[in-house]
TIBAVO-121024 format. One record per residue (C-alpha): residue number from 1; x, z, y; residue in one letter. Coordinates in Angstrom, 1 decimal. Each point is the difference from the previous one (the first is absolute). Layout:
@seq:NUM, east:X, up:Z, north:Y, type:A
...
***
This chain:
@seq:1, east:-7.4, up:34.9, north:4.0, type:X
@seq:2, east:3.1, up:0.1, north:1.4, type:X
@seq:3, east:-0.4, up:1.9, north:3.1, type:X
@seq:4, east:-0.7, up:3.7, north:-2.1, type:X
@seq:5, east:2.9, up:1.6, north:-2.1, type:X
@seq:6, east:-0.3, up:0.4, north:-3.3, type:X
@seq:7, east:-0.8, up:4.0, north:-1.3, type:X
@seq:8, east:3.0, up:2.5, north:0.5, type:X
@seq:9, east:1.7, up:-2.4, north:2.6, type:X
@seq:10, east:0.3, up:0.9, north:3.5, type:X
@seq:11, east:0.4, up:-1.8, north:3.0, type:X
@seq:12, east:3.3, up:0.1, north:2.2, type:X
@seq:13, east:-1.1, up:-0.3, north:3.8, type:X
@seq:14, east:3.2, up:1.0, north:1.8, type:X
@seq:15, east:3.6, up:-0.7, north:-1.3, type:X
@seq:16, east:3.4, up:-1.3, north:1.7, type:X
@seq:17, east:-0.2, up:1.2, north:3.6, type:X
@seq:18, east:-3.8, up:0.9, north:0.2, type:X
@seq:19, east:0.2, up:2.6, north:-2.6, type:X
@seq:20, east:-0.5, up:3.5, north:1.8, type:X
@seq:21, east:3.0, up:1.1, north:-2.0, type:X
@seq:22, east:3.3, up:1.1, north:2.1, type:X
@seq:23, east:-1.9, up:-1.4, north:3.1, type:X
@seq:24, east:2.7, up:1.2, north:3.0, type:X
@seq:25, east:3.1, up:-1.1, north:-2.3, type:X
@seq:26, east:-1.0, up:-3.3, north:-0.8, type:X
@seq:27, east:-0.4, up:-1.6, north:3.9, type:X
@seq:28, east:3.4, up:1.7, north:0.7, type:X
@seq:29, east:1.2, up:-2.3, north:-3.2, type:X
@seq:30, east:-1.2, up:-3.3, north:0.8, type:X
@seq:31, east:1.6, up:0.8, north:3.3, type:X
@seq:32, east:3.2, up:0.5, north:-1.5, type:X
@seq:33, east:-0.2, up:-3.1, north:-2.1, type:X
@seq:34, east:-1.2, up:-2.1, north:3.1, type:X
@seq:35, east:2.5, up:1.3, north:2.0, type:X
@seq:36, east:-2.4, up:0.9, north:2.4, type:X
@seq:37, east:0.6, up:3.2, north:2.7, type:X
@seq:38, east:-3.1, up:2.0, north:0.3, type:X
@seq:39, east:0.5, up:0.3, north:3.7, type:X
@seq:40, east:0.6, up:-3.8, north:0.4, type:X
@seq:41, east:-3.6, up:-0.5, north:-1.5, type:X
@seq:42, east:-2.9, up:0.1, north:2.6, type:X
@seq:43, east:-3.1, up:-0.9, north:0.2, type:X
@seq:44, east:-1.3, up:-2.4, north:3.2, type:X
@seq:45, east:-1.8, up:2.1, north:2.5, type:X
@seq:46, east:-3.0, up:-2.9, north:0.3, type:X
@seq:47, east:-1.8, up:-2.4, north:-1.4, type:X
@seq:48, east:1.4, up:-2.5, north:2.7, type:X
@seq:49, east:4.1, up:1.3, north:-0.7, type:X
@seq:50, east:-0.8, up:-0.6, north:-3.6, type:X
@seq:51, east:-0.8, up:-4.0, north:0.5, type:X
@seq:52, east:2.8, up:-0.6, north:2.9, type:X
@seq:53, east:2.2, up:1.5, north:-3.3, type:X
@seq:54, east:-1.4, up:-1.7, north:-2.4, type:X
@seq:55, east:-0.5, up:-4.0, north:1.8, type:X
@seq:56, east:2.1, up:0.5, north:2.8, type:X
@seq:57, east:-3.1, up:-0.6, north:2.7, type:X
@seq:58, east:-1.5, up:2.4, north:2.2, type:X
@seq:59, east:-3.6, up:-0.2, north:-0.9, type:X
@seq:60, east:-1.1, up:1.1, north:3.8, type:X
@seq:61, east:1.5, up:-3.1, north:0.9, type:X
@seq:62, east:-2.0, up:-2.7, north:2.0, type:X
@seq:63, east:0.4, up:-2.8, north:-2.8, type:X
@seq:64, east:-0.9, up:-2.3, north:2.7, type:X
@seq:65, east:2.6, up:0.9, north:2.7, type:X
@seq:66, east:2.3, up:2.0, north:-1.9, type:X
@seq:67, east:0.7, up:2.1, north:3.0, type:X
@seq:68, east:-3.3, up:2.4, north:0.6, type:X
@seq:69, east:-1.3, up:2.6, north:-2.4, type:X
@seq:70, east:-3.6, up:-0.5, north:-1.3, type:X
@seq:71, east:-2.1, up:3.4, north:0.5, type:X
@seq:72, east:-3.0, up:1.2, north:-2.1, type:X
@seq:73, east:-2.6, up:0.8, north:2.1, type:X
@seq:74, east:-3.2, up:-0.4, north:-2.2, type:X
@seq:75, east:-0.5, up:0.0, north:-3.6, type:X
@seq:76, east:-2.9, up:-1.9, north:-2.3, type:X
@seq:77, east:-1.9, up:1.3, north:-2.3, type:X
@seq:78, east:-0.4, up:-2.1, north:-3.1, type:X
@seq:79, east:-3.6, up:-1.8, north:-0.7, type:X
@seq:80, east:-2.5, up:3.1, north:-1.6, type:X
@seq:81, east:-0.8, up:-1.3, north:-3.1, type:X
@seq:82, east:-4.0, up:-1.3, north:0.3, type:X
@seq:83, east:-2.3, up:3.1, north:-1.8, type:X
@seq:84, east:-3.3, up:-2.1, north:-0.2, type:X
@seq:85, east:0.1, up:-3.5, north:-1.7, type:X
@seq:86, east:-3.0, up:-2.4, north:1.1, type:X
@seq:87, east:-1.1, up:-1.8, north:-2.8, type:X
@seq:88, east:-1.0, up:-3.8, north:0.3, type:X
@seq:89, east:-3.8, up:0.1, north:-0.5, type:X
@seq:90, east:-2.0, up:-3.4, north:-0.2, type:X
***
């Protein structure tokens, strides 16, 4: 099987960035090799800032128009999942 290890081996589940080793000095690194500023880095306030980012489109935007925002006013719950089968009986 290759999924188990074989005896006296163990398994390595964090290594490179994910290790918990030298956790605050290692973001503060790749920054440095980036380039990146710490205080240039933010994250988008919304869901909604996030996409207008991302594809350049306001998501609230009336696709049809383009000049009104669409509102949510009610939202649907998914189909409940049938409990009781009927079985075809002849």
């Amino acid at each position: 099987m290759q999924h188990t290890l074989p005896r006296g081996f163990v398994r390595v589940r964090h290594f490179g960035l994910l290790a918990p080793r030298h956790r605050k000095a290692k973001p503060a690194r790749c920054r440095a090799v980036l380039g990146a500023d710490h205080d240039t880095i933010t994250a988008p306030a919304t869901t909604a800032e996030l996409l207008i980012g991302m594809l350049g489109d306001d998501p609230a935007q009336c696709p049809l128009c383009r000049i009104g925002r669409m509102q949510l006013f009610e939202e649907l719950e998914a189909h409940p999942t049938r409990r009781k089968w009927r079985l075809a009986t002849q």
